[in-house]
N, C-alpha and C positions, 0 to 999 in steps of 0.2 A: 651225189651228182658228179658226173665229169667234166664240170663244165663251172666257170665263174656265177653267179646271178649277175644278171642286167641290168643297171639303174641309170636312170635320167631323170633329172635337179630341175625341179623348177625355184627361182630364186638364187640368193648363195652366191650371187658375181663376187666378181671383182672388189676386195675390200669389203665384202661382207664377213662379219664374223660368224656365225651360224653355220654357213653355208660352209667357212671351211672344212668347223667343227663335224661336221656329218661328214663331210669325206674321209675325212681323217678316220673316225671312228666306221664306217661303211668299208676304210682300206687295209683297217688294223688283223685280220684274221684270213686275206687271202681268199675273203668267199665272194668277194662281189666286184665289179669292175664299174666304171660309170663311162656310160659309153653314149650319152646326148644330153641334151640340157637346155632350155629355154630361163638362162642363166641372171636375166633382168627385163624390167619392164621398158627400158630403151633398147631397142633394137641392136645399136652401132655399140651398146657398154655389153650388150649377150654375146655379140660376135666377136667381141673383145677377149672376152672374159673366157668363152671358150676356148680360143686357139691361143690362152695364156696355161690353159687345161690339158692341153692337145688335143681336145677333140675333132675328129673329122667334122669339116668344115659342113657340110650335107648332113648335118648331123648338130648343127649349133642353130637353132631355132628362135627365130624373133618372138614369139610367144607360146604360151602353154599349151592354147586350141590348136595349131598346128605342130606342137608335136606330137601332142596325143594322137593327133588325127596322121599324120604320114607315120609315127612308130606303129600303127595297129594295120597299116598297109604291109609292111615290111615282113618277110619270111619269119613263120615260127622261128628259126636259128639263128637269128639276127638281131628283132626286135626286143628291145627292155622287158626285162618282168615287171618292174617296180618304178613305181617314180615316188622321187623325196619332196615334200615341199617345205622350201624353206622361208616365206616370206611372210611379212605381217597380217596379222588377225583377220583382215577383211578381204585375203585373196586366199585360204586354206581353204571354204566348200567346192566354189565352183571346179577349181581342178582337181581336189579328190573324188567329184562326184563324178567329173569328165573321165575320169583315170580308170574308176572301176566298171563306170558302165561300158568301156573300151578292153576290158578284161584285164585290166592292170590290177596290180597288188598296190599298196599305198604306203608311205611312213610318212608322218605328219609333226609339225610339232604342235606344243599345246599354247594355249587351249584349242581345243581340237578345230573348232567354226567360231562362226562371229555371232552366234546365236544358239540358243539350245534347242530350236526346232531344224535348226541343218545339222545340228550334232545327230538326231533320232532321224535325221533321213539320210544319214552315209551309214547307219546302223542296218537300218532298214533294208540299205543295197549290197552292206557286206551280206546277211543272212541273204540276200536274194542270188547274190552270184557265189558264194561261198569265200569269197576272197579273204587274205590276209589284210590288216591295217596295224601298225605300229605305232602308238602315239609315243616321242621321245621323254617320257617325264623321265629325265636322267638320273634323278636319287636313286629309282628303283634298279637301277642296275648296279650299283656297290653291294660286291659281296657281301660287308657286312649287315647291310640293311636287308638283302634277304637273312642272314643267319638271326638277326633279331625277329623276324617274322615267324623263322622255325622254330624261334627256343617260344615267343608267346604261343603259336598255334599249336604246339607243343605242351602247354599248361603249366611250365617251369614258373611264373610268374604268377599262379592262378589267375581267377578272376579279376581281368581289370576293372580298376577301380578309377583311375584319372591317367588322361594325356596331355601334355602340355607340350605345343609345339611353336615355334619360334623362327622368323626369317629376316632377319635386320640388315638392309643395306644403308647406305650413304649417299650410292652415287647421284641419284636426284634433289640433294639439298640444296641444290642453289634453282634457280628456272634455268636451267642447262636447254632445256628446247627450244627458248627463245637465240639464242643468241646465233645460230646459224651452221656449229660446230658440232654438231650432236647427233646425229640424225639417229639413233635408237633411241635416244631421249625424245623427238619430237614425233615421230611413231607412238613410242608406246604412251604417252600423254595424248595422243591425239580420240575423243570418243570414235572418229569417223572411221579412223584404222585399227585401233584398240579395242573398245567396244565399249561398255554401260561403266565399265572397273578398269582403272590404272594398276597400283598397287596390288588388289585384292585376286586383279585378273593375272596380272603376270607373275606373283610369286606368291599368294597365297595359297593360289592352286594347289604351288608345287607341297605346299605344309599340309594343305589339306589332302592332297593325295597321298601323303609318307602318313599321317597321323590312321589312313582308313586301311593302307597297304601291310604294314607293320604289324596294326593290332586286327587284323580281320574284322574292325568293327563298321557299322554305316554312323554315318551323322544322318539325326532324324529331328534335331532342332537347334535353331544356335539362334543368337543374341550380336548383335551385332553392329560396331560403331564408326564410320568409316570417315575421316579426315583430309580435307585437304591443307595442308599446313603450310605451304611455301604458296604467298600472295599470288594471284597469278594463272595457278595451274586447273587447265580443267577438267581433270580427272584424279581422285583421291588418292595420295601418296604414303597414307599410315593408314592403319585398322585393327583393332582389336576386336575379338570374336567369342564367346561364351558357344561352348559348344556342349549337346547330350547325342552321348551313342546308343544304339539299339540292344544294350544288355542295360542298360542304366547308368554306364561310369558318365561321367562328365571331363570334360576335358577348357582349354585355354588355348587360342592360337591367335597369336600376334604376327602382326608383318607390315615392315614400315622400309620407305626407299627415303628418309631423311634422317636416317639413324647413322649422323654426321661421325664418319670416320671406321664404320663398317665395310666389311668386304661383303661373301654371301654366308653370315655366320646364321646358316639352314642348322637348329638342332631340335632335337625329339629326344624327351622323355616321357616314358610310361611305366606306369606303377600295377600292381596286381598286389592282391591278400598276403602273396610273401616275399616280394622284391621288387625292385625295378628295376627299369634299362637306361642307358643314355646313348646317343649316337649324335656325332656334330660333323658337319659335312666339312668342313675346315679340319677334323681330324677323321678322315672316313676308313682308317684301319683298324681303329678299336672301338671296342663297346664295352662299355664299363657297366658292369652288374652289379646292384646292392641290395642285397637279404638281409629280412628281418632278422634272421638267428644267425648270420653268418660273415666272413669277413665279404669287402668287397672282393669284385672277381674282374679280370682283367681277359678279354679275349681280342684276340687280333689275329688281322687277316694272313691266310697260308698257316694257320695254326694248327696244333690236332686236335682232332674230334669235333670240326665242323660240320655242318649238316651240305650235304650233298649238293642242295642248289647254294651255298655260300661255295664251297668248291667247285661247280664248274662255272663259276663266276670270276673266279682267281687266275689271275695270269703269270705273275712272279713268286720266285719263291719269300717265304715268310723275312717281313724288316726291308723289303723295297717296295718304295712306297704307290701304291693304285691310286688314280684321281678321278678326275672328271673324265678324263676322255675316256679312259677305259671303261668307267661307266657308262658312257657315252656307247664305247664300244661292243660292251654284252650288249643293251640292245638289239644293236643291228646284227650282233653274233645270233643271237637268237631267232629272231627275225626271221635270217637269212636258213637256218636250219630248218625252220618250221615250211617255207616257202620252196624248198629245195625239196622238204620230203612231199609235199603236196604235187608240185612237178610230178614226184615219182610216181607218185599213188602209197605213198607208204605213211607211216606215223612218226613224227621225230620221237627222242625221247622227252621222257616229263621236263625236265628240266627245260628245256627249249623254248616251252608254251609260257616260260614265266615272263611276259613282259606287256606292258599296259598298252592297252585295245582302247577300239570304240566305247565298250562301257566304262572306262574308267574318262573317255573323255564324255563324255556326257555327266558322270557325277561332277566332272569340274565344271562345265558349263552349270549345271544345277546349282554350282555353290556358288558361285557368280551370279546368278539371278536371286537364290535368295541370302545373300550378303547385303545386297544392294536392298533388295526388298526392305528386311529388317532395320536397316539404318534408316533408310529413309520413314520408318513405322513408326508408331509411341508402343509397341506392344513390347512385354518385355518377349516374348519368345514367337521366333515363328518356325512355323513347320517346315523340315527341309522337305520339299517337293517338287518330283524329279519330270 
């Protein structure tokens, strides 16, 4: 294209963290411009928050229904392609539903809706209109977590046998939501804005999305024990999980927000008949390989003889180090490729299409309803069903 993509934010004001997080990564590659925004649910903090943005004033919108509604008036060479939503759990359907049925493209964060029957009906409306949707699960944009996906789908590892995945924070060990200082804490604690799952819903997901992304595998039953541990709260802050994938390996994923004195120490290991992998999101440039017959093996990112989607995932040369936001930023790199060649009528290349869609949020709404299911069961297993 000749041209930037269009995006306009709903959510993300002023002091939001999120919201910056997406521009930044949305401005990191020069493909995309943000050019409206219905930037908060107070009116006088979105026209704030805009013209602290620059955005043209005519163009900084007191809610999402009117921007969707005056951007789809506005000239093909004016109007937004995409609109980002960045705001908590219980305001993600209606304006992805608004966005696309208005011929907008979508990027969301996860989990995708507040439920998994509006997760299968933003599904239902991408295949109807053909639209793009990006859900931000961030791990999957580090280089090396696609190169560990290459080397398993690759067979280097053979047949997986176990996965063991893991996400331990701190930050909720005290009742942080109560106190009046917090406002992510009393969001994501809240069921009304949250949903059915505290912990399990906001960072289990992301485990359980790296554990299925990685090894190509599904989850097709788990076990599951979900904890509220700090007096108080009323949505579960620890869980462990017993999981079987659809070849047979079994697998372990833990994720707890009172794991006092954690940052987001996100890791995956998985095993196969002749080695395993490791990857830890606190060291996101290496993967450490270990064969049965062999010494460990050390790879890092910008190295040689990566596989292709771990290199157009890479932005610095090899020993500077790639984080979050850059992961953050192949996303919308991506994204923005695939939506630009759709524009054209043309095909991006493979690499492009690699970033997580509507179905992959619907398997986390799934793993969310049955997490919750299984805990609250006596069975030892239930069926993952989607």
């Amino acid at each position: 294209m000749k041209r930037k993509l269009r995006m306009g934010m709903i959510g993300g004001g002023k002091d939001a963290f999120i919201g910056a997080v997406h521009r930044i990564a949305a401005n990191m590659d020069g493909l995309i411009e943000l050019v409206c925004g219905a930037l908060s649910s107070s009116p006088e903090k979105a026209l704030e928050s805009g013209k602290t943005l620059f955005l043209s004033e005519s163009r900084i919108y007191p809610d999402y229904e009117e921007m969707i509604r005056q951007e789809s008036l506005l000239p093909a060479d004016e109007r937004m392609d995409f609109v980002s939503i960045v705001t908590p759990n219980h305001v993600h359907f209606a304006p992805a539903m608004m966005a696309l049925e208005h011929g907008f493209h979508v990027v969301i964060d996860k989990p995708i809706t507040f439920t998994l029957e509006e997760a299968k009906l933003l599904k239902k409306k991408t295949e109807e209109t053909g639209l793009c949707l990006l859900l931000t699960h961030t791990y999957a944009g580090y280089p090396m977590v696609k190169q560990a996906r290459e080397i398993v789908k690759a067979g280097e590892l053979g047949n997986i046998r176990k996965i063991l995945v893991e996400y331990p924070q701190g930050w909720l060990s005290r009742l942080s939501e109560k106190d009046g200082n917090n406002p992510q804490a009393a969001w994501r604690t809240d069921p009304s804005r949250s949903g059915k799952s505290g912990c399990m819903g906001d960072i289990g997901t992301h485990a359980a999305h790296l554990a299925e992304y990685i090894s190509g595998l599904k989850i097709t039953k788990l076990c599951a024990d979900l904890n509220i541990v700090v007096q108080g709260r009323a949505l579960d802050d620890d869980g462990n999980v017993l999981l079987k994938f659809d070849n047979g390996a079994n697998g372990v994923l833990v994720a707890s927000q009172i794991a006092a004195g954690e940052e987001n120490a996100l890791k995956i290991r998985i095993y196969g008949e002749k080695g395993g992998l490791e990857w830890a999101q606190q060291e996101p440039n290496t993967i450490i390989l270990k064969w049965l017959d062999a010494p460990v093996q050390i790879l890092r990112t910008g190295g040689h003889n990566l596989s292709s989607y771990a290199a157009f995932n890479t932005r610095t040369p090899a020993g500077h180090p790639e984080g979050y936001l850059e992961a953050f930023g192949n996303l919308y790199k991506n994204f923005a490729m695939v939506v630009s060649s759709k524009i054209e009528g043309k095909e991006a290349q493979a690499e492009a299409y690699d970033y997580p869609s509507v179905n992959e949020g619907i398997r986390g709404m799934a793993f969310i309803d049955n997490v919750v299911k299984s805990s609250a069961s006596n069975e030892k297993w239930t069926n993952f069903e989607v």
